[in-house]
N, C-alpha and C positions, 0 to 999 in steps of 0.2 A: 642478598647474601646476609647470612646474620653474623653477629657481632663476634660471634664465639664459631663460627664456622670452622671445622678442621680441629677444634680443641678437644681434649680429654679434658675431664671436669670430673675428682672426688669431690662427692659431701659430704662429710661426716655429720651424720646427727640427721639424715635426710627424710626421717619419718616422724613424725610429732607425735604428741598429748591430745587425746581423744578430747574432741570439743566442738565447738559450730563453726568457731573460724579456722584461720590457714596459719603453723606454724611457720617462723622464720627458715629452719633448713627445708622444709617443703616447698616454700613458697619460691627459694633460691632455685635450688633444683629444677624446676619448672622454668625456672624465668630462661637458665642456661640452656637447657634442650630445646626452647625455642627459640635462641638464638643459635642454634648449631650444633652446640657443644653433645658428643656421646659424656655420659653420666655414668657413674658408678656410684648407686648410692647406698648407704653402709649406713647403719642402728643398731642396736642391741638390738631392739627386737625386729628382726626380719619380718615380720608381717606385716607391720609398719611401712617399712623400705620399700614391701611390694604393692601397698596400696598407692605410693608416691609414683613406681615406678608404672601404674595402671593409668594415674595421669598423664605421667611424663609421653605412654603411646598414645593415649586420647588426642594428645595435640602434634604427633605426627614426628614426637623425639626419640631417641637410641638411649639404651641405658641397659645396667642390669643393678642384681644388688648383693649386700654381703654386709654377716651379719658380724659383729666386732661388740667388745667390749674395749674401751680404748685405755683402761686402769692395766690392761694385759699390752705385756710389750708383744707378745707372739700373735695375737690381735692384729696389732696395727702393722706389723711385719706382713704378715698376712694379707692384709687388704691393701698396702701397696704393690706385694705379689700379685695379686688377682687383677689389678689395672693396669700393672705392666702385661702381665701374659694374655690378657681377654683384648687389649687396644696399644699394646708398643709403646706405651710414654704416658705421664702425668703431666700437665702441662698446668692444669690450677686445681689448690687445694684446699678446700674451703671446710675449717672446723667448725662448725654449732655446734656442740656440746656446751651446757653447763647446767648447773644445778643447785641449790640453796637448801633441799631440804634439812630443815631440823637447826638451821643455823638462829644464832641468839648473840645475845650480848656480851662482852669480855668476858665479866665478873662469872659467868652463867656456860661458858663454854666449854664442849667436852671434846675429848680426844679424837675420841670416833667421830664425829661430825667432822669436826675442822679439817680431818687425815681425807676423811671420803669427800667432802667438797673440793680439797686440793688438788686429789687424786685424777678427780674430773677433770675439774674444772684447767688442771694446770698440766700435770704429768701427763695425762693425755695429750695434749697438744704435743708436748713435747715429745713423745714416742711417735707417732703421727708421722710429725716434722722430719724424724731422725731418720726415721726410712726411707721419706718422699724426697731427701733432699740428696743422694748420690744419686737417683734417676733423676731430678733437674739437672744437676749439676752436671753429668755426662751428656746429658741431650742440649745442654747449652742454654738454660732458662726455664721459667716458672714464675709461677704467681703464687702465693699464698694470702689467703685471708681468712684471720681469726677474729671470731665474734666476743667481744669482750661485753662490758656495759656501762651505761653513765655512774654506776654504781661507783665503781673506780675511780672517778672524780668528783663524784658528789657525797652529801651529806644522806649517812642509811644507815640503820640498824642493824644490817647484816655484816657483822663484822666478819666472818669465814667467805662470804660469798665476795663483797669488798674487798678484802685484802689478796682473793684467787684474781680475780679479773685487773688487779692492778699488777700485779706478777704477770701476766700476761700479757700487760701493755709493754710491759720492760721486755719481757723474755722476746715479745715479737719485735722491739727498737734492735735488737740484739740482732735477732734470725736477720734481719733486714742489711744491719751495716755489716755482717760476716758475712754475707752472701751474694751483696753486692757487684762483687768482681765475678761471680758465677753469671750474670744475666737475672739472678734472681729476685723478684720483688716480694716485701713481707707489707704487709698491712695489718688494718684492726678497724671494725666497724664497734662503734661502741651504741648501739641501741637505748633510748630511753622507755620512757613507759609505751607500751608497745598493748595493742588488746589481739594477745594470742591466747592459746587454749594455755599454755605452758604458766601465761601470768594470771588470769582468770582463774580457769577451773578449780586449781587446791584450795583458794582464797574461798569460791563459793561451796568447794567440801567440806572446809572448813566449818561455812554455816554464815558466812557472810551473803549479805543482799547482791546481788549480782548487779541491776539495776542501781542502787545504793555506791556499789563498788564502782562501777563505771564511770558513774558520774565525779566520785572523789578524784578518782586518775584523770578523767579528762579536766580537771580543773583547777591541776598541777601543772599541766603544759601550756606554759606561753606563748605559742605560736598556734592561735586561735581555739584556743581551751580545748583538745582534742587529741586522745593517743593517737600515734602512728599504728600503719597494722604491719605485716609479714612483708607485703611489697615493696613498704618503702625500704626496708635492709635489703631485700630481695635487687632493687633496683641499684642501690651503691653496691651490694655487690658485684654484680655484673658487669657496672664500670670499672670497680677497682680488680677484676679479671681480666678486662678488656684490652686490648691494645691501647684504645684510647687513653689509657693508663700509666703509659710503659715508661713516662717519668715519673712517679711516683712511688717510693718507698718507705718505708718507716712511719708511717703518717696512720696516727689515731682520729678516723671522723666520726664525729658523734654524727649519729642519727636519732635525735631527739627535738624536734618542736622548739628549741632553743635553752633545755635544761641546763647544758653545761655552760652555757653564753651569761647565766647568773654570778657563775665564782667570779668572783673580785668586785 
């Protein structure tokens, strides 16, 4: 029996950035349908969702999908509609969404940037949350886990994307100890350099060496000079959904090679 046997599982962000490898919400997504779990996976773009949701049958999972912008509260209202009325209950809610584009320096930063990475990367979540949390709450528990990144506690030039993902550490310490007495668990997987299509690809539209690029990120990670890929978030994910889990709250784990293990 798998892991997630009997569980509902939303992903939000469950289709990726066209590229050679496997994004983190795709790669999630997969990991929970074969452990059990029926999926409902949610993108902006639905085409995406359905090309996840082609895997997720490939390997013999239940799922369907739906399409959200999660900046709209009617959105995310919505896509907890559609999980409760297609499977009776949300039982884990697992946010990927975030985004950096156009982000820069203090001195150099614009309104618009800053407003739509927080918009994402933060308000999102929290619309999300605000709907998933009276169907935990009445069905007597839940899991939550939000993807943040080592960003948050480490040294980076993206100041908008940095300062969303540390809001996010907070906001989820928060979801966690208010919810606590619900049955409710909140978490936060903080991802380090990761070789997904999401971190790659813009950098080589950009016009950067892909080769070149790869090898600079693998040789920023401590724990055998080498990004992590999609699975290994995919893999804490699954734990920190799991039962195996069910003492477990508030708790930010980096999944990075040992990036964050340098502060101090």
């Amino acid at each position: 029996m798998g892991r997630l046997q009997g569980k509902v599982a939303i992903v939000v962000g469950a289709g990726q950035t066209p590229g050679a490898t496997i994004g983190n919400g795709r790669a999630t997504a997969l990991r929970f349908a074969e452990e059990g779990a029926r999926v409902l996976l949610v993108d902006r773009r639905l085409e995406s969702a359905e090309e996840t949701l082609a895997m997720v049958a490939e390997r013999g999972g239940e799922g369907s999908v739906q399409a959200a912008d999660v900046t709209r509260e009617a959105d995310c209202k919505a896509l907890i509609d559609a999980c409760v009325e297609r499977y009776g209950r949300v039982d884990i809610l697992h946010n990927n969404v975030g985004i950096g584009t156009g982000d820069r320096g203090a001195a150099s930063m614009t309104e618009d940037v800053w407003d739509r990475i927080f918009a994402t990367n933060l308000k999102g979540v929290m619309l999300v949350c605000k709907h998933a949390l009276p169907v935990m709450r009445e069905q007597g528990g839940g899991a939550i886990t939000n993807i943040s990144s080592v960003a948050a506690v480490c040294a980076v030039g993206l100041v908008a994307y940095k300062s969303s993902k540390a809001a996010l550490n907070a906001y989820t310490h928060a979801l966690a100890t208010g919810n606590a007495r619900y049955g409710i668990r909140a978490n936060v997987i903080m991802p380090g350099l990761m070789n997904t299509p999401m971190a790659i690809e813009g950098n080589v539209a950009a016009g950067r060496d892909r080769d070149e690029l790869i090898r600079q990120r693998d040789a920023m990670v401590p724990l055998g000079g080498r990004m992590g890929d999609a699975w290994d978030v995919a893999n804490a994910a699954l734990f920190l959904a799991s039962d195996e889990a069910r003492f477990i709250t508030g708790v930010c784990l980096p999944v990075d090679g040992g990036q964050a293990a340098r502060i101090g």
